[in-house]
Phi, psi and omega in degrees: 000139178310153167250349168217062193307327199293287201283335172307286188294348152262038154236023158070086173256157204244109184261138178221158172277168173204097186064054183006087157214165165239128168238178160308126154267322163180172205250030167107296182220101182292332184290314169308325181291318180306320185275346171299316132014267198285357181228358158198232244207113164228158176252126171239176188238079187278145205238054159308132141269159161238128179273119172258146169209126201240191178096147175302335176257044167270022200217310204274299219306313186277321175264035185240357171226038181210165194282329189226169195295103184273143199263144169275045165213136164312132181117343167265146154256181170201141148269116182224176178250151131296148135237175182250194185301336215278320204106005195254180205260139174280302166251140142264181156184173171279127159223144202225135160274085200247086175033210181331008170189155190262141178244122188253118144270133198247188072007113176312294192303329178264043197261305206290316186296303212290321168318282221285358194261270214301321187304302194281025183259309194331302191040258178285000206278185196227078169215175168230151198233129183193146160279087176269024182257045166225030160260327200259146162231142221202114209211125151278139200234084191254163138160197196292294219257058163270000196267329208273310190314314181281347198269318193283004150271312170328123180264316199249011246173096180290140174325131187287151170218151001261222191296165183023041167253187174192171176230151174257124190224202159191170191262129198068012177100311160235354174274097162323122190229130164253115177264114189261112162290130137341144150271031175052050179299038159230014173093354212235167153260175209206176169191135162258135198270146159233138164212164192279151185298300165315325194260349185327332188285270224291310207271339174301288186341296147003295190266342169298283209289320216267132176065208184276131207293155160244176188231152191282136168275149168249177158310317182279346161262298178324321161298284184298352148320256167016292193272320189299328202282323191069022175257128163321162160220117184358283186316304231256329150225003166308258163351091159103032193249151133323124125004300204298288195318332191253011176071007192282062184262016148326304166294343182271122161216093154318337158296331168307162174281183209278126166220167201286139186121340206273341139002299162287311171310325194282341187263305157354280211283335157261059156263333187077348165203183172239200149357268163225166189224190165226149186241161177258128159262126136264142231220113199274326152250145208295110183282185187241128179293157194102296175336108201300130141263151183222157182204118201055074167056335159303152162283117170243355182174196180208154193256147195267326236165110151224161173212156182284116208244103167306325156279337152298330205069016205210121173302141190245185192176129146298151165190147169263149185215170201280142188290323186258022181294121169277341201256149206252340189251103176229231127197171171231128160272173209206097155088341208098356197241149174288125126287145167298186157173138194221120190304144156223184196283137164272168323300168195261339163270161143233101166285172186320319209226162184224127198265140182311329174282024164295115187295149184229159172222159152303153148314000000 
């Protein structure tokens, strides 16, 4: 649930569910906010859960059941995944090294499965585990002037550098913030404010007004970010994927010790390629998830995530397609009728920053 519902609606905000939370959808004109964005600044309101995990063995514990390298010094992140035996992703998340404890940021709806997951594993080691995510309020801060809008709220605090460190600081003097660098999903640079939920109100406000003005993001401009961005999103092409398949190797620290899944992965990966992969189409009409790709009248894959891309002006789509397809000239049906659609280069945008999450293959 939003924490600051108050302040949505007196900027005539549009409310939707998401991972069975209420976040924004849009405040009335989303392609404007999106281009307010990509030329300055917007706050979004992210609707993380959060897993804290304390105790001496909170570092082997966590890295010893996620895809990448949990980092041992305060002040790091990392992205990393669940898999299940199959290798496909249960979850993704962040995990930040805040001293004397690990903070996991989740997929709202997986915080609560993950607690009760990890809880029954612990068996001698010595950590605690709990679902905190109504202790926190967690406001994104993206766009071209997103480096200058923060360093001019930080009263005590340079913007963090490079990706996924943060620093701790606060606005005004009291309101206390922990500042997370992004891995820039929206093509921009970016950053997330964490704060305590009693104060989430004071701290929104904060970042709109405070310093170079900003404008509030609802979810439906975060989606076309996003895509313009070329970055996956959890629900729409994650959830149930190889890693591999999806090129997520951000998430991957192929060197590490056995975590469940890595079996598959490691045979994906010396296969040297996998199946199939995803690619960016634009789509001369806004396709549907689900929606067949085609190539000479054959089903060749289906598309996961399309959107109306306000800086192309032309819908753009993720999709999966057989990994050795040459053709760049395709279509999707729609309704029973072919559209054109033609692969493109991820990102389909190039913003100031390149988001990690850009699919990569071998070579």
């Amino acid at each position: 649930m939003t924490l600051v519902a108050d302040i949505h609606e007196a900027h005539g905000a549009t409310f939707e569910s998401r991972g069975g939370v209420t976040v924004v959808s849009h405040y009335g004109r989303p392609e404007r906010t999106h281009r307010a964005v990509r030329n300055g600044v917007g706050v979004i309101e992210h609707g993380y859960g959060v897993v804290v995990v304390e105790g001496d063995d909170r570092i082997e514990y966590v890295d010893n059941v996620v895809t990448n390298t949990v980092p041992t010094e305060d002040g790091q992140g990392t992205y990393a995944l669940l898999l299940d035996p199959d290798g496909r992703i249960e979850t993704e998340m962040y995990v930040y090294n805040a001293g004397e404890r690990l903070l996991v940021f989740t997929p709202p709806d997986r915080a609560e499965p993950l607690v009760e997951e990890w809880r029954s594993k612990t068996f001698l080691q010595r950590v605690r585990i709990r679902d905190a995510s109504d202790e926190f309020g967690v406001f994104g801060v993206h766009g071209k002037h997103a480096t200058e809008k923060v360093a001019s709220v930080l009263g005590d605090a340079g913007a963090p550098e490079p990706e996924l460190t943060f620093v701790r600081g606060s606005i005004g003097g009291e309101l206390g913030v922990t500042v997370i660098a992004s891995d820039n999903p929206t093509g921009e640079e970016g950053y997330d404010i964490i704060c305590r939920a009693k104060d989430a109100e004071d701290v929104f406000e904060a970042l709109l007004i405070y310093g170079n003005p900003a404008v509030p993001v609802g979810y439906q401009t975060w989606d076309s970010l996003t895509a313009e961005a070329g970055t996956p999103l959890f629900e729409t092409e994650l959830k149930g994927q190889i890693p591999n398949v999806l090129g997520l190797r951000n998430a991957l620290d192929f060197d590490k010790g056995c975590f469940v899944g890595q079996e598959v992965v490691s045979k994906v990966e010396n296969r040297g390629r996998p199946s199939r992969r995803l690619v960016g189409l634009q789509v001369d009409a806004l396709p549907a998830r689900g929606d067949d790709v085609l190539a000479d009248g054959d089903s060749i894959g289906e598309i996961t995530r399309a959107v109306e891309s306000p800086l192309l002006d032309s819908p753009i789509a993720f999709a999966f397609v057989p990994y050795d397809l040459d053709a760049d000239e395709l279509a999707v049906e729609i309704d029973g009728e072919e559209v054109a659609a033609v692969r493109k280069s991820l990102p389909f945008v190039e913003g100031n920053a390149r988001s990690a999450r850009i699919p990569t293959y071998p070579e």
